[in-house]
N, C-alpha and C positions, 0 to 999 in steps of 0.2 A: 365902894368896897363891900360892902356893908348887902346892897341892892344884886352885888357879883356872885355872894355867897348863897342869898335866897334863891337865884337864878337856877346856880348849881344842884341845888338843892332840889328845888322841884321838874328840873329835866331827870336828874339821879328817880325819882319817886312816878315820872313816866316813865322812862325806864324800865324799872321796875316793875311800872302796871305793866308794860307792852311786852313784858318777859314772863310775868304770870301768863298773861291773856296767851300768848302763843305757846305757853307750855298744856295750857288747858285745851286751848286749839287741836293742837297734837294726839293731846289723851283722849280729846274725844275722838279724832279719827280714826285713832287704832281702836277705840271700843267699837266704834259705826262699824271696822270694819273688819273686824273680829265679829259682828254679828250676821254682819252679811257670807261673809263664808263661812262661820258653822252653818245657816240660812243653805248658800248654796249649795254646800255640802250633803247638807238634809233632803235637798231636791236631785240632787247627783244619786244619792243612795235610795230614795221612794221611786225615781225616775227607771234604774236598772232591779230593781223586785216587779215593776209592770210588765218589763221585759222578760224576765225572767218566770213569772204567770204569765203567761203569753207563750212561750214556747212551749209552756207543759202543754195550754189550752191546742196545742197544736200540734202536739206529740200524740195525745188520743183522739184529738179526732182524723189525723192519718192513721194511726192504732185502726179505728175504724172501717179507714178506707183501705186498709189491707187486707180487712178480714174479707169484704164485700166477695171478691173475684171463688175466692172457696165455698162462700156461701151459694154464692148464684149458681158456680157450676156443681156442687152438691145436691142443691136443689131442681136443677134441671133436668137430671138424671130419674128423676121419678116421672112417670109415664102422665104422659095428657097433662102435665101442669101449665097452670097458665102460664105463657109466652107473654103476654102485656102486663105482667107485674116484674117478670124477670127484668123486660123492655123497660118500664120504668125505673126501676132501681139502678141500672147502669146508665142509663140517663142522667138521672139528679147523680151520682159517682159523677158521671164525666160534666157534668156544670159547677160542682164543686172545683173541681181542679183547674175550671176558666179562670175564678176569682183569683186574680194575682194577688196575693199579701206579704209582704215580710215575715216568715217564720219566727224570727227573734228581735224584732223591735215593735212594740205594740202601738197600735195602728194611730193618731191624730185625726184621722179623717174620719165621722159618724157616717159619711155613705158609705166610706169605704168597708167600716167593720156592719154596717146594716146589709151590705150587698153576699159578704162571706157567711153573714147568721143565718139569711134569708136562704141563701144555697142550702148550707147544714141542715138547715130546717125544711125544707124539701127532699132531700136525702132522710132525713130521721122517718121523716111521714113514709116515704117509699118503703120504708124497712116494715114498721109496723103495719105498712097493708101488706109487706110479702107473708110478715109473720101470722096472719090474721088467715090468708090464703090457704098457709102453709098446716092451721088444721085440719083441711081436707082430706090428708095424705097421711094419714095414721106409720102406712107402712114406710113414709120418708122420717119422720120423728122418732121412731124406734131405733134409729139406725144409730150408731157410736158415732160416728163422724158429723152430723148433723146437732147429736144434745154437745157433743165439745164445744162444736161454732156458735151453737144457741147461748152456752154457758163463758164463752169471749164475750159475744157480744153485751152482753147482759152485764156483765162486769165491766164494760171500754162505758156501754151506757152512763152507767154510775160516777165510774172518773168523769164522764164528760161533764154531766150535771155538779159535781164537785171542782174541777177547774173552772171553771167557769164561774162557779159563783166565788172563789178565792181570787181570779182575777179581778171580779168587781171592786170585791174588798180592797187591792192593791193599789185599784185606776181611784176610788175614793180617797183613800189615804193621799196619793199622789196631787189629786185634784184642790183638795182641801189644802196643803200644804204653798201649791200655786197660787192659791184665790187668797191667802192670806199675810196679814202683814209681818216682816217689810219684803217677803218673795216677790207680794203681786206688783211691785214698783219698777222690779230688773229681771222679772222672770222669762218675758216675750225675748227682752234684749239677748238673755240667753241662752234662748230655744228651747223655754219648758214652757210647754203648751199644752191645753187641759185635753183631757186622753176618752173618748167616749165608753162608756160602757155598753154590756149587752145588755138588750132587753129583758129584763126577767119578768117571768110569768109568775100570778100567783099562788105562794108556797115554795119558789123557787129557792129563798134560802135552806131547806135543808134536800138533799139530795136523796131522791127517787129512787126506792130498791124497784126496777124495771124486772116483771117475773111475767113470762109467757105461759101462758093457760092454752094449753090444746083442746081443752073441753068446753072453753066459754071463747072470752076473746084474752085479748093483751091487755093487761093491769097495771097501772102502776100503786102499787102501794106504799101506803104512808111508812 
């Protein structure tokens, strides 16, 4: 009798323990995963600001590539100018626009965003040898329609060096957020994958007032 009550007694006291234990069970799960979806939520929200830097970086440098075609035929129109800087400039234009890219999802692949920098950046260089050409031509620079385009581009310039370095900032935030704990455990699982940056050059964080000298060469100053 006696042996029946102690019995009782300590299955009551397992019990008991196996009721704590799986109440505590529970609360931790919900804290785990309470913290993994503020976690993925935080990767959902850094993941669409890279995107969303990303389409500006791609809004000016089409900006860019709009102004090109006024430029060139503006400048064509002045007598005896060179043909093989025209020829190159709509060149590096039309290799740009090979690079296939997603406009509004910022890129995963580092060849992929190294192959559209490497374009741009052959294009930029084309610009500054036209602009460099383009002091030859006194009487093309005087003209109203040539300082507007000088004075687009010279502004697109600027934004571009300013997107670009705000997307950096965005793909780090982003990166850092992946590569850290508890993201880096389920972040692959769910397709947050670290985001390449551009190359910056140095001094590249603060953005280049780009001012054209028709009496020396092209400047950028600090």
């Amino acid at each position: 009798m006696v042996g029946s009550i102690h019995c009782r007694q300590a299955m009551k006291k397992i019990l008991i323990a196996l009721g704590v234990a799986l109440a505590l069970g529970i609360l931790l799960l919900i804290v785990i995963g309470a913290a993994v979806a503020g976690s993925y939520n935080h990767l959902v929200s850094l993941s669409q600001a890279t995107d969303s830097h990303w389409a500006q970086v791609q809004n000016v440098y089409q900006r860019r590539a709009d102004l090109i075609p006024n430029l060139v035929s503006t400048v064509s129109g002045a007598a005896n100018f060179e043909k093989s800087t025209l020829v190159e400039v709509t060149q590096a234009r039309a290799s740009v626009g090979q690079v296939k890219i997603n406009a509004n999802t910022a890129p995963t692949d580092p060849a992929q965003l190294a192959a559209f920098d490497q374009a741009q950046g052959q294009l930029s260089s084309a610009l500054s040898h036209l602009m460099v050409v383009v002091e030859r031509y006194p009487q093309l620079t005087a003209t109203e329609n040539f300082r507007d385009l000088q004075a687009q581009l010279e502004g697109t310039e600027n934004r571009i060096a300013v997107e670009r370095r705000d997307f950096n900032q965005a793909v780090q935030d982003y990166d850092t957020a992946v590569k850290s704990f508890p993201a880096v455990i389920y972040a692959g699982m769910f397709g947050f994958q670290p985001k390449p940056y551009f190359s910056a050059a140095p001094g590249a964080e603060t953005a280049p007032k780009v001012q054209f000298n028709f009496n020396n060469a092209v400047t950028n100053a600090p």
